[in-house]
C-alpha positions as CSV (number, residue, x, y, z in Angstrom):
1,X,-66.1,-152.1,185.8
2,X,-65.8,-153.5,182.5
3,X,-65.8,-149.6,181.3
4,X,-62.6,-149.4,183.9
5,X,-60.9,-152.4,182.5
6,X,-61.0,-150.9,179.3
7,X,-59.8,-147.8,180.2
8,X,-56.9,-149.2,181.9
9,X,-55.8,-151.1,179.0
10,X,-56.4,-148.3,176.5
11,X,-53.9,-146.3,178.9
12,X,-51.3,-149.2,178.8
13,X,-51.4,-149.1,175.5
14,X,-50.7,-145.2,175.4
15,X,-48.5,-146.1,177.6
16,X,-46.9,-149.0,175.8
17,X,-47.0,-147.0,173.0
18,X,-45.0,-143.9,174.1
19,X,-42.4,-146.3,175.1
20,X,-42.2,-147.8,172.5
21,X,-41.3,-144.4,170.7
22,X,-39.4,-143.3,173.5
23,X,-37.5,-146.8,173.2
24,X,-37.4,-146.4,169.7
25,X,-35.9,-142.9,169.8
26,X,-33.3,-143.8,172.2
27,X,-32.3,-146.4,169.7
28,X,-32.1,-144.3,167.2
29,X,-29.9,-141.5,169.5
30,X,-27.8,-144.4,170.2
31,X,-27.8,-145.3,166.6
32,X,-26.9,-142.1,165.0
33,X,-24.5,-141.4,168.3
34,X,-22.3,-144.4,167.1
35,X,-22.5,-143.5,163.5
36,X,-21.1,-140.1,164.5
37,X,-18.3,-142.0,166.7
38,X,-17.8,-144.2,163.8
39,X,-17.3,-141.3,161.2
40,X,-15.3,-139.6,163.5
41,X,-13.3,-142.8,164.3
42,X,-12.5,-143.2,159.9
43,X,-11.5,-139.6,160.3
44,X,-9.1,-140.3,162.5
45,X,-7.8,-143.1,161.0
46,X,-7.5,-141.4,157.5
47,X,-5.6,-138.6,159.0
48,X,-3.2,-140.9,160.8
49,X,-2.6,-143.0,156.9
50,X,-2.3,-139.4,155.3
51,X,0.4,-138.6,158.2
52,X,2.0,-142.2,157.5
53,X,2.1,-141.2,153.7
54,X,3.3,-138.0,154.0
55,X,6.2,-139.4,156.8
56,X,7.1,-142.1,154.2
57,X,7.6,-139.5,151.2
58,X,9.7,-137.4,153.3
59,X,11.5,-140.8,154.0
60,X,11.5,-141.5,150.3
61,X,13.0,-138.0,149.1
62,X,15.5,-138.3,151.6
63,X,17.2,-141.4,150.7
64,X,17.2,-140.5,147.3
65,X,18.8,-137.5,148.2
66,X,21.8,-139.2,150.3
67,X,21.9,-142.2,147.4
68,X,22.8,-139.3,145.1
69,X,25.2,-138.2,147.5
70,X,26.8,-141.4,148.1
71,X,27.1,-142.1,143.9
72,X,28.7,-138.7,143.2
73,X,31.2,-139.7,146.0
74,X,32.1,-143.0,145.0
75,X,32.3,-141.7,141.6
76,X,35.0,-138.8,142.8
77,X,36.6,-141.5,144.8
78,X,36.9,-143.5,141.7
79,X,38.6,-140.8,139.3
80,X,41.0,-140.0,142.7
81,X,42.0,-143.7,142.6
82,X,42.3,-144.0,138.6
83,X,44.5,-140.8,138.7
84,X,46.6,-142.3,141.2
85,X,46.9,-145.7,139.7
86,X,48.3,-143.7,136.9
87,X,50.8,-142.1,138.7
88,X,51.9,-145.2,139.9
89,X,52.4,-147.2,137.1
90,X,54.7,-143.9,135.8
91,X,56.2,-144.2,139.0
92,X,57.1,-147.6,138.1
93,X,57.9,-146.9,134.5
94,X,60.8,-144.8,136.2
95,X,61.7,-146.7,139.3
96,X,62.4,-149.4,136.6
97,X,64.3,-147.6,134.2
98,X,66.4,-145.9,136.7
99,X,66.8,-149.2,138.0
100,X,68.0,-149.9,134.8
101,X,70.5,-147.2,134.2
102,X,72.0,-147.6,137.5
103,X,72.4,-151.7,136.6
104,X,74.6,-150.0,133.4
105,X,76.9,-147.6,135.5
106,X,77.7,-150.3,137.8
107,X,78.1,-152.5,135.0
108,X,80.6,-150.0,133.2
109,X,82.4,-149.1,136.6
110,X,83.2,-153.0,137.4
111,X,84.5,-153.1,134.0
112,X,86.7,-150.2,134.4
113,X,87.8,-151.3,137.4
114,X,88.6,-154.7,136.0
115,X,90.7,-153.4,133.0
116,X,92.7,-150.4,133.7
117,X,95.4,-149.0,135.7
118,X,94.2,-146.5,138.8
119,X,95.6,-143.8,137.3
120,X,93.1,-144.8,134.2
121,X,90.4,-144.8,136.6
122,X,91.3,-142.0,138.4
123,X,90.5,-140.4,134.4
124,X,87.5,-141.8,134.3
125,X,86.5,-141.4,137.4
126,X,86.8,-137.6,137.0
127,X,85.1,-137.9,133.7
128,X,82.1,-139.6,135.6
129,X,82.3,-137.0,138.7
130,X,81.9,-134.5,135.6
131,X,78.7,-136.4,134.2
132,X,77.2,-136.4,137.1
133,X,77.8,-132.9,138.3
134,X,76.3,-131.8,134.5
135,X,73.5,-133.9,135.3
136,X,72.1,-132.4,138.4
137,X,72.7,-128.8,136.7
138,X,70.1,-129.8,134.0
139,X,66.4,-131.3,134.1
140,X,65.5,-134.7,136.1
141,X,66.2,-137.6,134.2
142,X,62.5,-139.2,132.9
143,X,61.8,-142.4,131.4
144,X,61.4,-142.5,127.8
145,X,58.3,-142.4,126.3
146,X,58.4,-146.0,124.1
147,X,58.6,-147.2,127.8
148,X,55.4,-147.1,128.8
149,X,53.9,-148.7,126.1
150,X,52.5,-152.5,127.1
């Protein structure tokens, strides 16, 4: 019996010890089995951070691309606006001469009126109508250049 007794705990120890590597294999299956999920997992995860970087250049290139845009607009709509300011202070320049001249006339009509008989100023009048009519036959009248100096 004692023989028996040893034989039965000789054979839990085989036992006991092919558990133990069966135990310790399935540890080590389940250890290399996560170390694969966890490689695969950082794969994953430096793909999606590649795809993030690549999205944000793209981002990048084209909003430097419409800034570019938007400066070489403002910068046409700038010379447009200088161009016209110009042309409006001329405008000005002539608006205020004109003004000017046509102040004069008046001036030099009233006066005529004032001092001479109306068959005088049907003389001058002529003489005016005369002016006039040469005036429109020849170029625009333009302000002086000594005008537009500030």
């Amino acid at each position: 019996m004692a023989s028996s007794s040893g034989n039965s705990s000789m054979c839990t120890k085989i036992q006991s010890s092919g558990s133990e590597e069966d135990l310790q294999l399935m540890m080590d299956q389940r250890k290399n089995k996560r170390k694969q999920s966890n490689r695969e997992s950082a794969r994953r995860s430096r793909m999606r951070k590649q795809n993030h970087l690549d999205d944000m250049m793209r981002e990048v290139s084209r909003l430097t691309k419409d800034k570019s845009e938007i400066i070489t607009s403002i910068k046409v709509t700038t010379q447009q606006y200088l161009n016209v300011e110009a042309e409006n202070s001329i405008l000005r320049a002539q608006m205020t001469e004109l003004s000017q001249r046509l102040e004069s006339l008046n001036d030099i009509i009233n006066l005529i009126n004032a001092t001479t008989s109306s068959y005088e100023r049907d003389c001058y009048q002529s003489s005016a109508q005369n002016f006039f009519n040469m005036l429109s036959l020849n170029e625009p009248i333009t302000a002086s250049a000594g005008f537009f100096q500030w």
